[in-house]
N, C-alpha and C positions, 0 to 999 in steps of 0.2 A: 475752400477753393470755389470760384464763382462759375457755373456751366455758361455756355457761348450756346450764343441760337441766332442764326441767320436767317429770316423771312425775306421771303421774294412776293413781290407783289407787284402788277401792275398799275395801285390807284389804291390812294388813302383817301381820309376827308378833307387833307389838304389840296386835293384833284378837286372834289367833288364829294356832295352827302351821299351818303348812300346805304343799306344795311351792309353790304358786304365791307365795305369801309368801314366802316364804325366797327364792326364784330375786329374786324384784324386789329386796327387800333388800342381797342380794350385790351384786346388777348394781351399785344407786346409790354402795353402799361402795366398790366399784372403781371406777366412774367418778369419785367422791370423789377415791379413792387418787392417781388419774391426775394431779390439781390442777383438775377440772370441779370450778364450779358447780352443784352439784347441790340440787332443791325438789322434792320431794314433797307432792302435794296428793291426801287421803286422807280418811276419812269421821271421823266423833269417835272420837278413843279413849277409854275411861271412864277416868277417876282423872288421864290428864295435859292439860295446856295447850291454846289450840289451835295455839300456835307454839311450837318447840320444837327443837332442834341434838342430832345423836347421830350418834356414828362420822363425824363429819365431812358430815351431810347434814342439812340444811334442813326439819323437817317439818311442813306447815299440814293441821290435824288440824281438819276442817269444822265449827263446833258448830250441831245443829238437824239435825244429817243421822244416818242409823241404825246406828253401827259394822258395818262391816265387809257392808257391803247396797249395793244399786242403789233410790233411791228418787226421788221427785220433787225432795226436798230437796236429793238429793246432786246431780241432773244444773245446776239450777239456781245452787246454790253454787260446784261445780267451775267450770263456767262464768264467776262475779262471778271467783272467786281467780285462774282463767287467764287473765282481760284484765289486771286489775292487774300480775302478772308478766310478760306478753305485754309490756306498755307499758314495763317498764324494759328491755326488749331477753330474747331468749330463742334461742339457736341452735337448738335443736331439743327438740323433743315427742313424751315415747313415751307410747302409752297402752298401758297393762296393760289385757291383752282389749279388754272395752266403755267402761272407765275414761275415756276421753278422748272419746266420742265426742260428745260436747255441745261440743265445742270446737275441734273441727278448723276452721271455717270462720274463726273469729278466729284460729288460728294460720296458716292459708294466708295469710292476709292482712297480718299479721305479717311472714311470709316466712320465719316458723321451718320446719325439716326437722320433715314429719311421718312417728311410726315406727309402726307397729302391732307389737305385741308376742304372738302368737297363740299361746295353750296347749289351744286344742282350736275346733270348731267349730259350729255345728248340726246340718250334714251329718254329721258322726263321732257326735255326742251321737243325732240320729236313729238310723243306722244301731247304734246300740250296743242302744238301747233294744228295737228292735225283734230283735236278737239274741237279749236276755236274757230276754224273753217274761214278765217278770212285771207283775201288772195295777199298783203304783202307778206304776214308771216311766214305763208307757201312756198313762196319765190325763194328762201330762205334753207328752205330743204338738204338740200342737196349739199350745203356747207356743215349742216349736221351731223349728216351719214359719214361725209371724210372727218368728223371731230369724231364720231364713232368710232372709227377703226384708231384713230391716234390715242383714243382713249386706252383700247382694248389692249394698246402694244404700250401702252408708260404706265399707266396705273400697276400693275405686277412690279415696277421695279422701285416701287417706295416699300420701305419696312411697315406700316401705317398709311391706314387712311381713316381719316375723321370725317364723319357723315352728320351733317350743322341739324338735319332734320331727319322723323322717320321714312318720307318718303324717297328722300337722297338714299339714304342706307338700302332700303328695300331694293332699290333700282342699280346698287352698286354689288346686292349680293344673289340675282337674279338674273336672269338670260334676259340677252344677250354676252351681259358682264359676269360677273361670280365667278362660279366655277371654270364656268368655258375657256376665260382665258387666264388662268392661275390667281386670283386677285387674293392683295394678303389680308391680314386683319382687318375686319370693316369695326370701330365704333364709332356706337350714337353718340355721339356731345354736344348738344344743342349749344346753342349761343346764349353767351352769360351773361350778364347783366348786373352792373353797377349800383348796387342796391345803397351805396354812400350818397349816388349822384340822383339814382331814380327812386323816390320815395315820397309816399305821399306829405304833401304840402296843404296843409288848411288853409294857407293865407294866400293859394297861390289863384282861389277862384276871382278872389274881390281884384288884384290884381289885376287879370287878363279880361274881365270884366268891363273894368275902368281903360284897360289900356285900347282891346276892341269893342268898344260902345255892345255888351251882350247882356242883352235883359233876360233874358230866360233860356231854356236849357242848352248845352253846349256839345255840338258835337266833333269830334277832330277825324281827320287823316293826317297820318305821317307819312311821307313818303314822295314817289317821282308819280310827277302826273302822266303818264303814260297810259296808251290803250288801253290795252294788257290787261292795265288795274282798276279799268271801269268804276274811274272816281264816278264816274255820271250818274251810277246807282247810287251815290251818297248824295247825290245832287237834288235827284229826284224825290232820296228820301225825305224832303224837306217838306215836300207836299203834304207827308202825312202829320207833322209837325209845323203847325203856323207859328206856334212861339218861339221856334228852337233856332239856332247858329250855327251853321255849320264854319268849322277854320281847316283852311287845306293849308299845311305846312309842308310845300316842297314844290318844286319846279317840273318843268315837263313838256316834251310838244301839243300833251293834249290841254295844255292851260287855253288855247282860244276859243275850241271847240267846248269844253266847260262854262270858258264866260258866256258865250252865245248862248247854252243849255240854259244858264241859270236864268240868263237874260228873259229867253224865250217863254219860263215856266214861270216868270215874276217873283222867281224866288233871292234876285243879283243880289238885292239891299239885305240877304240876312247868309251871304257868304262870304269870306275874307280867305282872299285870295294872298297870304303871304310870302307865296317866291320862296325861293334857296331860303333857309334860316339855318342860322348860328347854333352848331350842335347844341349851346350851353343856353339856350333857349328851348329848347324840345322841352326837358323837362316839367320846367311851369306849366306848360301847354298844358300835359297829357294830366297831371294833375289838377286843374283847375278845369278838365270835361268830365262832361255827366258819363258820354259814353266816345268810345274809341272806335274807331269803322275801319275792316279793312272784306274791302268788296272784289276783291279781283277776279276776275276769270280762267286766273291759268294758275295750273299747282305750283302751290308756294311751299317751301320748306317750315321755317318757323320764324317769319320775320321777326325784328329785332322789335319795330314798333307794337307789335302782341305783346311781346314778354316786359319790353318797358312802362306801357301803359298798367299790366298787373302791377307789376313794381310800386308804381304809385297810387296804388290802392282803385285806379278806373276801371270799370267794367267795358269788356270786348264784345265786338259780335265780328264773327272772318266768315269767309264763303267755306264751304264744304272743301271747295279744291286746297283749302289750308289744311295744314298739321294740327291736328288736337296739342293741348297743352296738356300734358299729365300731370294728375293731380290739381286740378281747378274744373270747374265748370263754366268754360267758354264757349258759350251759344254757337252752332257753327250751322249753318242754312245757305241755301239754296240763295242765292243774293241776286240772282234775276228775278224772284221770284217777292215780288214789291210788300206783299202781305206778309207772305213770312218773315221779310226782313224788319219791315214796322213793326212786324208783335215783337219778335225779340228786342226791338228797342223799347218797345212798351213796358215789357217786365223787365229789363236792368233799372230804367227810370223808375219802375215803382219799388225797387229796394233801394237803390239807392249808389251813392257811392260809398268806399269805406274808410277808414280811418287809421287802416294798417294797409299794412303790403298782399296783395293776392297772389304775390308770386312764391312757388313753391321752392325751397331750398336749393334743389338738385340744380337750378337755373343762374345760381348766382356766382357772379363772375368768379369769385375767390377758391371754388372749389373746379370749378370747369379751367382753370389756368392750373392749377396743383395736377389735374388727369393730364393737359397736353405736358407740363413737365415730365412727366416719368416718361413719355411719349418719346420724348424728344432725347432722353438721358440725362437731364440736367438734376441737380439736387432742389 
């Protein structure tokens, strides 16, 4: 007999690229894989249907709700579509983040497994905010503190919650949250990773080489170019490397502010600026760079593009405010900090890249999908 699993989400990568997109996505395709039932109920997507079948998963795409948003329309629809699926039977219920939370009490009742899916929290969104000390994220406050108490009063009533990173979980089983307000099982399940689709390519240098005119060493961002993520620090880091390339694969308000950067520092002619790209492009990329950069400023969980880039055998360097990868040795520094960020690119350049995958076992999608199964009750 096949188990039923309903995902709620407000935004796949059919919205928009994203890590949090892509992680959901994987998960459903692997629990697909497994032979679940798998339904996804999701906001409109512009240009397709609102029902709709892809890699083997079910997707009711809300029409009247705001692509890829949290709106009145979405909590009330999500809501109609998960009794109708409720009623034909449903083992289990993950909500991505807030995505489910209009619906937990028809699933209690139901008797579906309910999972919380958590990629960050208000407490970490607070606490980052107030880190980074600049005035628009500040203004921003105060919608925090009321996602705080929303937190404190829904998170209790999933059976499960899954924390993507360790700083999620620490934050989830700690005051303000934990105890305080009855919180149930926290695990850690990092995000999995595709190790069929991410894996190192030796042919994949000459390739991206030839396609963006790069003579000598390569270095990538995956990701949204947003503040936040202070691509600038990979911007600059060019300085310290006159041979090297930098490729920013991903889109962003901060893309103007970037070109003018690169502009300003004479470094525009050895960056490519590639906009949105096609998930099934990523991969070449990250294998075909010497090294992989993720500089952001504010605590990250365990982005997808860290554990991708292992996958395909590239070498990392994250700012401090990211999650350690257990079991590897990923350089993690101080990323304001211009010296220390160039040494650690110095020594991955001087080993090298590899020839196998860097990524450790416990990361790969096929067993991180088998842990949310039992999760969920599904076989």
């Amino acid at each position: 007999m096949r188990g039923r699993v309903l995902v709620l989400t407000r935004s796949l990568p059919l919205h928009h690229a994203g890590g949090m997109e892509s992680v959901t996505w994987d998960l459903c395709r692997a629990l697909a894989d497994r032979g679940t039932d798998v339904t996804v109920v999701t906001t409109r997507v512009p240009g397709s249907p609102a029902e709709f079948s892809t890699d083997g998963v079910r997707v009711r795409a809300l029409p009247g709700t705001v692509p890829g948003r949290y709106s009145r329309s979405w909590w009330n629809s999500s809501r109609t579509a998960a009794a109708a699926d409720l009623a034909r039977g449903v083992d289990g219920v993950l909500s991505v983040s807030a995505g489910g939370f209009a619906v937990l009490d028809l699933a209690r009742s139901a008797g579906a497994r309910c999972v919380l899916q958590a990629h960050g929290t208000s407490v970490n969104e607070i606490v980052s905010k107030l880190g980074g000390r600049r005035v628009r994220p500040l203004l921003s406050l105060p919608r925090n503190v009321s996602g705080l108490a929303v937190d404190a009063l829904t998170y209790r009533r999933f059976h499960d919650v899954v924390a993507v990173g360790p700083s999620v979980a620490r934050s989830l089983t700690r005051f303000p949250l934990g105890p305080a307000v009855g919180m149930p099982p926290v695990h850690l399940l990092e995000n999995g990773v595709d190790t069929h689709v991410f894996r190192p390519d030796p042919d994949a240098r000459v390739r991206v080489a030839v396609e963006l005119h790069v003579p000598g060493p390569l270095f990538v961002v995956v990701g949204r170019l947003h503040p936040q993520k202070r691509v600038d620090r990979s911007v600059r880091l060019l300085q310290e490397f006159p041979g090297a390339t930098l490729v920013l694969a991903g889109d962003g308000p901060d893309r103007p502010a970037l070109q003018a950067l690169a502009a300003d520092l004479g470094v525009a002619e050895r960056v490519r600026f590639l906009g949105a790209v096609d998930r099934a492009r990523v991969p070449g990329l990250l294998a075909a760079a010497d090294v992989s950069l993720l500089t952001s400023q504010w605590r990250e969980g365990l982005p997808m593009a860290v554990l991708e880039s292992l996958a395909c055998g590239t070498p990392v360097v994250t700012s401090r405010t990211t999650a350690p990868v257990e079991g590897t040795q990923v350089p993690r520094v101080d990323a304001g900090n211009p010296g220390d960020l160039a040494a650690a690119v110095r020594r991955l350049l001087a080993r090298g890249r590899s020839l196998t995958s860097l990524l450790p076992d416990r990361y790969a999608l096929s067993g991180v999908a088998a842990r949310y199964a039992t999760l969920l009750g599904v076989p």
